[in-house]
C-alpha positions as CSV (number, residue, x, y, z in Angstrom):
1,X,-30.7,-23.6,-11.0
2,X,-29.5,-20.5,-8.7
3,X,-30.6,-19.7,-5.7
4,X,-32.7,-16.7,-4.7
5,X,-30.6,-13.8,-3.6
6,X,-31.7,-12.8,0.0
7,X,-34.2,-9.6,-0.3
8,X,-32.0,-7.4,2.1
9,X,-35.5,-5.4,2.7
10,X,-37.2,-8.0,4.3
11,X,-36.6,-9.3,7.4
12,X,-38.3,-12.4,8.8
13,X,-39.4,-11.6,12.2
14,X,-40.5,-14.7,13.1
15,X,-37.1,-16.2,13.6
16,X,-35.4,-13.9,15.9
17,X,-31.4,-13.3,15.9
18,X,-29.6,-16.3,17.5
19,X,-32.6,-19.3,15.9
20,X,-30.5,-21.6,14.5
21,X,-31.2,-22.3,10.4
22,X,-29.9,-24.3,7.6
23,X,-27.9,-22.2,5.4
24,X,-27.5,-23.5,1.9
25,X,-23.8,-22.5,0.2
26,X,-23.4,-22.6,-3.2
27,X,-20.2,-21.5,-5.6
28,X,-20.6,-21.8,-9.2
29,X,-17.7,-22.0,-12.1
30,X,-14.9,-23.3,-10.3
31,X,-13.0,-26.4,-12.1
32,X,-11.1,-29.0,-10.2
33,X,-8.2,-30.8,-11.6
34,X,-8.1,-34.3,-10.3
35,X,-7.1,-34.4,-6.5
36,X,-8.1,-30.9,-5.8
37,X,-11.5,-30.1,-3.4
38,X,-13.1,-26.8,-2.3
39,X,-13.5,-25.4,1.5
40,X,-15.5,-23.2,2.9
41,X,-14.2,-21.4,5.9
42,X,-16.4,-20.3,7.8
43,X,-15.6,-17.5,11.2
44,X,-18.9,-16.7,13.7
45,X,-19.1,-13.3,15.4
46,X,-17.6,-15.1,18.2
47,X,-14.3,-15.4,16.6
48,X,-14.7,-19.7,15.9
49,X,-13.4,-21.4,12.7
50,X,-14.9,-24.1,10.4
51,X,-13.8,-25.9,7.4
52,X,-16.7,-27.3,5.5
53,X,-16.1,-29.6,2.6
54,X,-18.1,-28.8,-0.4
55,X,-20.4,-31.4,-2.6
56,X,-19.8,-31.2,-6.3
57,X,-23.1,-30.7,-8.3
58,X,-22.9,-31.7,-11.7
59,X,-25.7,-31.3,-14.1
60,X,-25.7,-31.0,-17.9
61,X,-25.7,-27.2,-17.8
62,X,-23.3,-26.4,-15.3
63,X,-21.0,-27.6,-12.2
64,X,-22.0,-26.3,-8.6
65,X,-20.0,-27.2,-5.7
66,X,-22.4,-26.4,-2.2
67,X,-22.8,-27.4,1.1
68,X,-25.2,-27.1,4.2
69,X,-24.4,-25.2,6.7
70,X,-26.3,-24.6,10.7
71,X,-25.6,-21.1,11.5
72,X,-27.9,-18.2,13.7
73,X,-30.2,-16.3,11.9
74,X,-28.8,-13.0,11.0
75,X,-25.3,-13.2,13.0
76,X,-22.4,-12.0,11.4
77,X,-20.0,-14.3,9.7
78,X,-17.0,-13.9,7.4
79,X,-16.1,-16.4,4.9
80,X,-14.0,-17.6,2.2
81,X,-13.5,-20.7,-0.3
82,X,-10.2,-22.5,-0.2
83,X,-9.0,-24.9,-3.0
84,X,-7.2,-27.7,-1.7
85,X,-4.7,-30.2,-3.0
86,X,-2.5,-33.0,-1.3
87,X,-3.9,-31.2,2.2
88,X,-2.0,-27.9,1.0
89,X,-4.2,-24.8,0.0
90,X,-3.5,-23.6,-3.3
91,X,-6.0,-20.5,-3.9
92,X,-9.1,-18.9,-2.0
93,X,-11.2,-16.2,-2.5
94,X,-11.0,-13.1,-0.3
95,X,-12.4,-13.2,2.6
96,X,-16.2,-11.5,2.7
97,X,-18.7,-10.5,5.4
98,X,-22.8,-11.3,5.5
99,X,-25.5,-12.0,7.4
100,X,-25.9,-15.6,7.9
101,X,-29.5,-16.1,6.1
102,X,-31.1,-19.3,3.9
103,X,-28.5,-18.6,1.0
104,X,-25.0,-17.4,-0.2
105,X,-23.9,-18.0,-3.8
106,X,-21.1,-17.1,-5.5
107,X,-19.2,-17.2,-8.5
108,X,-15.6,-18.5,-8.7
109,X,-13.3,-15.8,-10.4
110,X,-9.9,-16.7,-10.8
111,X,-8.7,-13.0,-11.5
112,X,-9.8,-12.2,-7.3
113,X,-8.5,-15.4,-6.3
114,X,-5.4,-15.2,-4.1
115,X,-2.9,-17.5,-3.7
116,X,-1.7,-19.3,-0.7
117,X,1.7,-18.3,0.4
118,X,0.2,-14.6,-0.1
119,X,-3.0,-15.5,1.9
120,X,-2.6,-14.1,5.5
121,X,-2.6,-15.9,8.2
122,X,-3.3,-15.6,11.8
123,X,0.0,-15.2,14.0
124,X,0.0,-17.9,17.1
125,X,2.4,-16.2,20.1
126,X,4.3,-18.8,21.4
127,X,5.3,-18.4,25.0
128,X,9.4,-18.8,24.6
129,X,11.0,-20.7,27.0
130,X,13.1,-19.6,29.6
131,X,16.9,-20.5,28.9
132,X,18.4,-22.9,31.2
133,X,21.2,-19.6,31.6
134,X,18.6,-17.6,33.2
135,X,17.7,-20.7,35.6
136,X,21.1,-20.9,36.8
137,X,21.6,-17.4,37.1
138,X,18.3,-17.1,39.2
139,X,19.7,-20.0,41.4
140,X,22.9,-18.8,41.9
141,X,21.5,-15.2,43.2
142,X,19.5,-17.2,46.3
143,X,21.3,-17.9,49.5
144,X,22.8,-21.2,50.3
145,X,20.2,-22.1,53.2
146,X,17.3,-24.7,53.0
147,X,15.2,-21.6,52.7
148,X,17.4,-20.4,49.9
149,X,16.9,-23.8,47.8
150,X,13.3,-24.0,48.7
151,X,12.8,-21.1,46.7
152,X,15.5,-21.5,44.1
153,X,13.5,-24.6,43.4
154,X,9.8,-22.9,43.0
155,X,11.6,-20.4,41.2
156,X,12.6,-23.5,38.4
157,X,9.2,-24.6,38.5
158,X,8.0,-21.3,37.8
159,X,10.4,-20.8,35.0
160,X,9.8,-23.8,33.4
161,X,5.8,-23.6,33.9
162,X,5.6,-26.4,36.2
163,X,4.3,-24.5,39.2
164,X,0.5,-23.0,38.7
């Protein structure tokens, strides 16, 4: 059994936006080879990540993999389903937009599905380090006095992210 699409022309005004509700997550014809499990990733308006693992449903008509999710009522979230296999992600869906609601069900199509090297991926900047040249060059600049090594060595601290 499905669940109910969401009637997009009513809104349930007795839970305003920001209630917290159970969201029920459903994805329907997707096959696992033994050792693989399904995600679902899961990004708030706010910008925070989940992973949620996904329960496999089997009954004599079909295979359903689905999960329960906490989320606000009506916030924004984007989402996608990963396949995973020996902790390395092998395909996921594109990522989508809703409104977080009592349902989301979809259908696993292997023809959208994009693999994981090609998948992009959020960019960390990494704060390089200063080269111990530059250190010594910055030392070497300062004046021999006590004064003069006083700040040579705040200016290492500095460098190296020692001093706050």
């Amino acid at each position: 059994m499905e669940l109910k699409k969401h009637n997009p022309l009513f809104l349930d005004s007795t839970q305003p936006v920001g209630d917290k509700l159970i969201t029920n997550v459903e994805l329907l014809d997707a096959s696992l080879a033994p050792g693989e499990s399904l995600y679902l990733e899961v990004t708030d308006s706010f910008g925070v990540q989940q992973k949620f693992a996904l329960k496999t449903v089997a009954t004599k008509k079909s295979v359903r993999h689905s999960a329960e999710l906490w989320l606000n009522q009506n916030e924004q979230i984007k989402y996608r389903f990963i396949l995973i296999s020996a902790g390395a992600e092998l395909l996921s869906t594109p990522e989508k937009t809703a409104l977080a609601v009592g349902a989301i069900s979809e259908k696993w199509d292997p023809a959208t599905t994009v693999k994981a090297s090609a998948a992009p991926k959020a960019k960390k900047a990494n704060p390089k380090a200063p080269k111990s040249s530059e250190i010594k060059k910055t030392a070497s600049i300062k004046s021999q006095g006590l004064l003069g090594t006083a700040q040579d060595y705040q200016q290492m601290k500095f460098l190296l992210g020692e001093l706050e």
